[in-house]
C-alpha positions in Angstrom: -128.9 99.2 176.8 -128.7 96.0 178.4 -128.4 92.3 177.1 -130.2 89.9 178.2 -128.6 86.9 180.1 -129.6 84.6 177.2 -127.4 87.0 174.5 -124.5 86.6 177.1 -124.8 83.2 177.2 -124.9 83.0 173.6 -121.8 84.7 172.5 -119.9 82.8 175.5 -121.2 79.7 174.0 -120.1 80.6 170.8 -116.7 81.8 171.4 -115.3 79.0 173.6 -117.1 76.7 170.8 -114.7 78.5 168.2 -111.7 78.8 170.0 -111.9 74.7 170.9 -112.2 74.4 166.9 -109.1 76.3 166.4 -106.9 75.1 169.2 -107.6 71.5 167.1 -106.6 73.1 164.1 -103.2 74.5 165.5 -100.3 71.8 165.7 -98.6 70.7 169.1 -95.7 72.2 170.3 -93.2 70.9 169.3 -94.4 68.6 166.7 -91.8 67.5 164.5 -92.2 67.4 160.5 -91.8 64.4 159.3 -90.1 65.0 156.4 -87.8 68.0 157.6 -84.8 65.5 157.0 -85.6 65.0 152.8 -86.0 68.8 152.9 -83.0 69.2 154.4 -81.0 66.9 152.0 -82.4 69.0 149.4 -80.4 72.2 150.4 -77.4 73.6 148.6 -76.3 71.3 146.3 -78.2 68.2 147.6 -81.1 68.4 145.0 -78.6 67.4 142.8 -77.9 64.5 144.4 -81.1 63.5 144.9 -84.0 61.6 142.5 -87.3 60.9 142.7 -88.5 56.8 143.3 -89.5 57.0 139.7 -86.2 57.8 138.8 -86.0 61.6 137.4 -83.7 64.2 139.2 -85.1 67.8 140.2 -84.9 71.0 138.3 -83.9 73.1 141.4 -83.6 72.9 145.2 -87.4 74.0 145.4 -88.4 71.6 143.1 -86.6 68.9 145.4 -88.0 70.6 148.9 -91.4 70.8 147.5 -91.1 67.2 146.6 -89.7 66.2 149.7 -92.5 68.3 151.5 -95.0 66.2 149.8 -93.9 63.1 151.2 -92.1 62.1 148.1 -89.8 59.5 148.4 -86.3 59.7 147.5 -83.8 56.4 145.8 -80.2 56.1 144.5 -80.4 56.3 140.7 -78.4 54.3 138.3 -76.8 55.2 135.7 -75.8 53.3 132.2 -73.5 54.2 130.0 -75.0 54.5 126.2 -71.1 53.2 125.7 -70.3 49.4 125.9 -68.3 48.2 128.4 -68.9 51.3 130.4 -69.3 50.7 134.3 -72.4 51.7 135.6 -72.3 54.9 137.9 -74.2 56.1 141.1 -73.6 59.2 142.9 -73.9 58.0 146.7 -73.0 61.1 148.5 -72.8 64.7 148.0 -71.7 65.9 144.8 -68.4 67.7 145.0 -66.8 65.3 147.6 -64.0 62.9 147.0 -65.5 59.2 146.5 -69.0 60.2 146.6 -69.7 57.4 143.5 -69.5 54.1 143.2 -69.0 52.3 140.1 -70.2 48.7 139.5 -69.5 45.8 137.4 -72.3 45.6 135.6 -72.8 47.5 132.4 -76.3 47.2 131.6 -78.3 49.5 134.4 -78.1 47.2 136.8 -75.5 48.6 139.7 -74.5 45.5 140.9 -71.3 43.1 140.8 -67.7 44.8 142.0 -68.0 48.1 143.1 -65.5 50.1 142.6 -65.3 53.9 144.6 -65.2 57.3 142.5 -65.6 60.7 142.4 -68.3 62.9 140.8 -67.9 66.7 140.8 -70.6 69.3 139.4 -68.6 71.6 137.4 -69.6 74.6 134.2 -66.7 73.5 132.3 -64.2 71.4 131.7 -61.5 74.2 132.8 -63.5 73.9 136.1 -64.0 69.9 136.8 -60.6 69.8 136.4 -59.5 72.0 138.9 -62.2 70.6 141.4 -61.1 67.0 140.8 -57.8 68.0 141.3 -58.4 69.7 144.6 -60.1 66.0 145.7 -56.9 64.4 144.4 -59.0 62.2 141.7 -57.3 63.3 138.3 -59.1 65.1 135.6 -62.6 65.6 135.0 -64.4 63.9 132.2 -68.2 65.0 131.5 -70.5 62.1 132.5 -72.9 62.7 129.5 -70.3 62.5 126.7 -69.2 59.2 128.2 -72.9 58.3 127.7 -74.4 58.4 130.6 -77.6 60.6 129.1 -79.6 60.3 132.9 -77.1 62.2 134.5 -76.9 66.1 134.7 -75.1 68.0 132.1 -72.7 69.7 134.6 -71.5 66.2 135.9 -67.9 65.2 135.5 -66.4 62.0 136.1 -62.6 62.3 137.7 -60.2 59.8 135.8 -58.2 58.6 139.0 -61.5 57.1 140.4 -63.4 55.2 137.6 -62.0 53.2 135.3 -62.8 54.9 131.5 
């Protein structure tokens, strides 16, 4: 059986119609995604240093990715000690690595005046901050939230050689 020119015609028409509709949908080569750097800072132990504008931390490394995905915009978080005269604290670099936090003057939430360099180390214990704060030559570890800095993550540690407690 034969088609007629006008069927041919028809399903040509058709076809290039919806190929043209999904070559628009695909992406160009070699388009790069915008946010592939905040994903990437989100991987191995950078969702933990890493907080949302609004200020809260992530749960996880996908919770950070999928944030970062999104769009979401990442900022340096400060932290205030419940405790008076307790420096306030930002973690500026990795976790883990020797003077990756800085400690300010000001007591109050602020992060600003005289900055003075520490270093903050992820840890399950106290057995184990030590032994990683020791290993960055910064002292023993003290836990972040029983110095009273409640914002922080409970596996945070504070080495003594670094910030002034």
């Amino acid at each position: 059986m034969s088609r007629s020119w006008k069927s041919r015609v028809g399903v040509l028409a058709l076809t290039a119609a919806m190929g043209i509709g999904l070559v628009g949908l695909a992406s160009p080569a070699g388009a790069a995604d915008a946010n592939a750097a905040a994903k990437a800072s989100c991987k191995g132990d950078g969702w933990k240093t890493q907080f949302r504008a609004d200020g809260p931390g992530f749960k996880n490394q996908g919770d950070c990715v999928a944030y970062a995905a999104r769009g979401g915009a990442f900022a340096l978080q400060c932290h205030d000690s419940a405790n008076p005269g307790y420096l306030d604290i930002q973690l500026t670099a990795a976790i883990n690595t020797q003077a990756n936090g800085v400690g300010f003057g000001s007591t109050n939430g602020t992060c600003n005046g005289a900055i003075n360099r520490g270093t903050i180390v992820s840890a399950n214990d106290q057995t184990s901050a030590n032994a990683e704060c020791q290993t960055l030559n910064s002292g023993v570890g003290r836990n972040a939230q029983s110095l009273g800095y409640s914002t922080t993550p409970s596996d945070w540690f504070l080495c003594t050689t670094a910030f002034p407690l």
